[in-house]
Structures are given as structure tokens and as C-alpha cells.
C-alpha positions in Angstrom: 12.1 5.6 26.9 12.3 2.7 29.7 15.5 0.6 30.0 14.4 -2.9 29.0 14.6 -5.4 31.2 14.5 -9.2 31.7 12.9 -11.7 34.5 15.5 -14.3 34.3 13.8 -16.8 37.7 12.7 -13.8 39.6 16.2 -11.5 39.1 15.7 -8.5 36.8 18.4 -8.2 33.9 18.7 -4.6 32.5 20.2 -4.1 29.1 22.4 -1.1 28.6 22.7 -0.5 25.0 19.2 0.0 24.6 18.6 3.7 24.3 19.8 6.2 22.6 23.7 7.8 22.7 25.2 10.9 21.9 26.9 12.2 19.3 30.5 12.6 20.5 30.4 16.1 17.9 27.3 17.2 20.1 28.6 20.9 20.8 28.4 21.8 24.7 25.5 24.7 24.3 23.4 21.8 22.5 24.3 19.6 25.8 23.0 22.1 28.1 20.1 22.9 26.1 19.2 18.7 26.5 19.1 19.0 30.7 15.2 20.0 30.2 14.5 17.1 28.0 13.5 14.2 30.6 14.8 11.4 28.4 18.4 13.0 28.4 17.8 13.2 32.2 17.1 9.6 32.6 19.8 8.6 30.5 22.7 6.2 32.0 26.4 7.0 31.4 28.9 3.9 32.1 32.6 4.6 33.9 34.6 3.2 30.6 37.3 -0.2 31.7 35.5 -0.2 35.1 36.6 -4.0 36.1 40.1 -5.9 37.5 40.7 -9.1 36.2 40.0 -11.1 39.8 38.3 -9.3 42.2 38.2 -5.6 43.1 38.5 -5.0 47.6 38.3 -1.5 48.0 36.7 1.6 46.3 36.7 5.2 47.8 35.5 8.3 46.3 37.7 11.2 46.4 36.7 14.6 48.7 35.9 16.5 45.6 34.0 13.6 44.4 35.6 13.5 40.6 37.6 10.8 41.0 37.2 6.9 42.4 39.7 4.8 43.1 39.2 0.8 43.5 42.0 -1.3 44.2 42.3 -5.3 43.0 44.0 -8.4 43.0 46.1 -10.7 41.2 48.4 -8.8 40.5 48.1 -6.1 42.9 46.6 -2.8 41.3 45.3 0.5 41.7 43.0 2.3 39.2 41.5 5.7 39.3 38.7 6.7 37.8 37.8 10.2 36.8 34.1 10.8 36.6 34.0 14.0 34.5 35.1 12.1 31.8 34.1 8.7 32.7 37.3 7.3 32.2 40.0 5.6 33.4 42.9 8.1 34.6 45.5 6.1 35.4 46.5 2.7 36.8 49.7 1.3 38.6 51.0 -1.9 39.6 51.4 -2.5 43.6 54.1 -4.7 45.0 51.6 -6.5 47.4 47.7 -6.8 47.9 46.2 -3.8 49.2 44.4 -4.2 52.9 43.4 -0.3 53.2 44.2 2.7 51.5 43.5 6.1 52.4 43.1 9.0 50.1 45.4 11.8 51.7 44.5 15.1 49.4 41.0 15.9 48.1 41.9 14.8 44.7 44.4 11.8 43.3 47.5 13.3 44.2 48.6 11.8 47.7 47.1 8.4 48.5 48.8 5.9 50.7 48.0 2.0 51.2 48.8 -0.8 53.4 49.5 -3.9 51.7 49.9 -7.2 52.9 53.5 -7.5 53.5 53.7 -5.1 56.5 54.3 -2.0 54.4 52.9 1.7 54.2 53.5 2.6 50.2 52.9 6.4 49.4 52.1 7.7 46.2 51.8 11.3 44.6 50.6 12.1 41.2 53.3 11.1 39.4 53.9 7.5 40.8 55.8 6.0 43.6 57.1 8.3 46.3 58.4 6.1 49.0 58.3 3.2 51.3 57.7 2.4 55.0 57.7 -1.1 56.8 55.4 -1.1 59.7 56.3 -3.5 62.8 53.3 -6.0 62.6 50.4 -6.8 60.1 48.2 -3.9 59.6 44.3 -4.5 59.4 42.8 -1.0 58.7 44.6 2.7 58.5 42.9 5.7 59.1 44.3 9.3 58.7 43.5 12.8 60.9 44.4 15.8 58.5 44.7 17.9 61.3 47.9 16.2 62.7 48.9 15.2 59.4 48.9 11.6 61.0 48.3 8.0 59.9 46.8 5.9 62.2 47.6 1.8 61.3 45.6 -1.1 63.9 47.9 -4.3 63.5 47.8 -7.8 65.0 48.3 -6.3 68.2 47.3 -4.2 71.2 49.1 -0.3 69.9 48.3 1.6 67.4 50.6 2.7 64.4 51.3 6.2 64.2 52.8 7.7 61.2 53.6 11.5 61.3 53.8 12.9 57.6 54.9 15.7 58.5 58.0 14.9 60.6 58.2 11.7 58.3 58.8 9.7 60.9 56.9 6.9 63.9 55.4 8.7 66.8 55.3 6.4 70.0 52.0 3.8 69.5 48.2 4.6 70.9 48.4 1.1 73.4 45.0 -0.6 74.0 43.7 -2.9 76.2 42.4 -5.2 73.5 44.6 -8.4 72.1 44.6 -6.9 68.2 42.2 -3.8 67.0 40.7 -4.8 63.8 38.7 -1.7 62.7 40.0 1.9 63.0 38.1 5.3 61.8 39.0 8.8 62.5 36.2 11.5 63.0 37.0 14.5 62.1 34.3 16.3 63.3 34.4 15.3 66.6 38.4 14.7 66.4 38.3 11.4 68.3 39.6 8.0 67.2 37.9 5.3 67.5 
């Protein structure tokens, strides 16, 4: 069965509840038997409350790819989605709008972001953890597992560095550009750039 769609001045309008659902009683074994059936495989399954009152900035999909996170605005908020059950896992309040986040475990239990009011905020899985003021506006974070580091690029020539580890600032990557606006860390290649 084809989605059906509408040619509103040249831009296509799909509607999504056209089709056929189902059953939430539908016993697992009956599920798996439905994978050969090629309407079943065509199907489209919806993430469930998947929208922030304003304007979403950010969205990153965890390592183990069963969870997304998308962060908004007014008011500040984080909300993770798990993608097994195509639901919404959790959400939480920030303090300030989020500029970057970084996930820091495969799953959703470490994440950290940098808001807008100068400020690292790390979070586990069971909420807030702690605080850390950085010295000058961040604009992008970036984190290297393998020195359990995060890097933060500010409104000026150094780079941030956070250890996790020792919990505490390492002396700043210095530049010869004004302000570093972008910052990614390859692992692969272990080089920051």
C-alpha cells in the first residue's frame, strides 16, 4: 500500500495515518513472522512527543544508536529519545540554552553541555551531577575518550581543556587564530582539529 500524498504548488504532502497499524496485543513470534510480508516492511513508525515548543538546535545519536537526544529552547531543555520503543525517555530542564553537547558514554548515562552562560553542566543518568564555569564563551566542545578530556573553543585564541578524570582544567591548547569557532576530535586518527 503507497503512502498518499498531496501536490500542494509543487511540494509533496505525505499523510501519516493512512495505512494500516498494529495491534498493540500482536504477540512478538506473530511480529517476526510479518518481516517477510513487504507491506510490514514498508511500514513507517513515528518517535512518540518528538517536538519542543520553540525550536530544537541540536540532535545527536547515541554510539549504540538506541537513543537520540535533541536539545531546545525557551526554556532550555533536553529530551532523549529511545528508539526501541519509540518514546520519549526522559526530559530535564537546563539552566541556560545549550551551544553544544557531547554525549560522553555510548548510551544516555554521561552527557555534558555548554550553555550559554559560560558553563560546562554534566549529567549522569539520574540527573544533575555537577557544575563548571569556563573562563570565556564557549562555541563548540569536543571530547577525546582516550584522555578522558573535553576540549571547549571560546571567543578566544586557547582551547578549554577539561580532564574528567582528574576533574580538573589542564593548561589551554593556544592558537594563532583571534577565536576558534568549530572544534572536532578524530579519534581515528587522534588529532584535533
Amino acid at each position: 500500500m503507497a503512502m498518499k500524498a498531496i501536490d500542494s504548488r509543487g511540494v509533496k504532502i505525505y499523510d501519516l495515518c493512512v495505512g494500516k497499524t498494529l495491534p498493540q496485543w500482536l504477540s512478538e513470534r506473530n511480529r517476526r513472522s510479518l518481516r517477510k510480508d513487504i507491506e510490514y516492511r514498508r511500514r513507517i513508525e513515528l518517535v512518540q512527543d518528538f517536538y519542543f515548543n520553540s525550536s530544537s538546535q541540536r540532535i545527536k545519536v547515541s554510539n549504540d544508536g538506541n537513543y537520540i537526544f535533541a536539545t531546545g529552547t525557551y526554556p532550555p531543555i533536553v529530551k532523549c529519545y529511545d528508539v526501541r520503543e519509540l518514546s520519549l525517555k526522559f526530559e530535564r530542564h537546563l539552566d541556560a540554552e545549550v551551544v553544544q553537547f557531547q554525549l560522553l558514554s555510548d548510551d544516555y548515562s554521561k552527557i555534558v553541555f555548554l550553555g550559554n552562560d559560560r558553563t560546562l553542566s554534566f549529567h549522569a543518568a539520574f540527573g544533575f551531577h555537577h557544575k563548571l564555569r569556563i573562563p570565556k564563551f564557549g562555541r563548540d566542545m569536543s571530547f577525546n575518550p582516550g584522555q578522558c578530556e573535553v576540549y571547549i573553543s571560546a571567543s578566544s585564541s586557547e582551547v578549554y581543556r577539561v580532564n574528567l578524570d582528574l576533574g580538573r582544567f589542564m593548561s589551554p591548547l593556544e592558537t594563532k587564530s583571534p577565536s576558534v569557532n568549530v572544534l572536532e576530535y578524530l579519534p581515528e586518527l587522534q588529532l584535533l582539529a
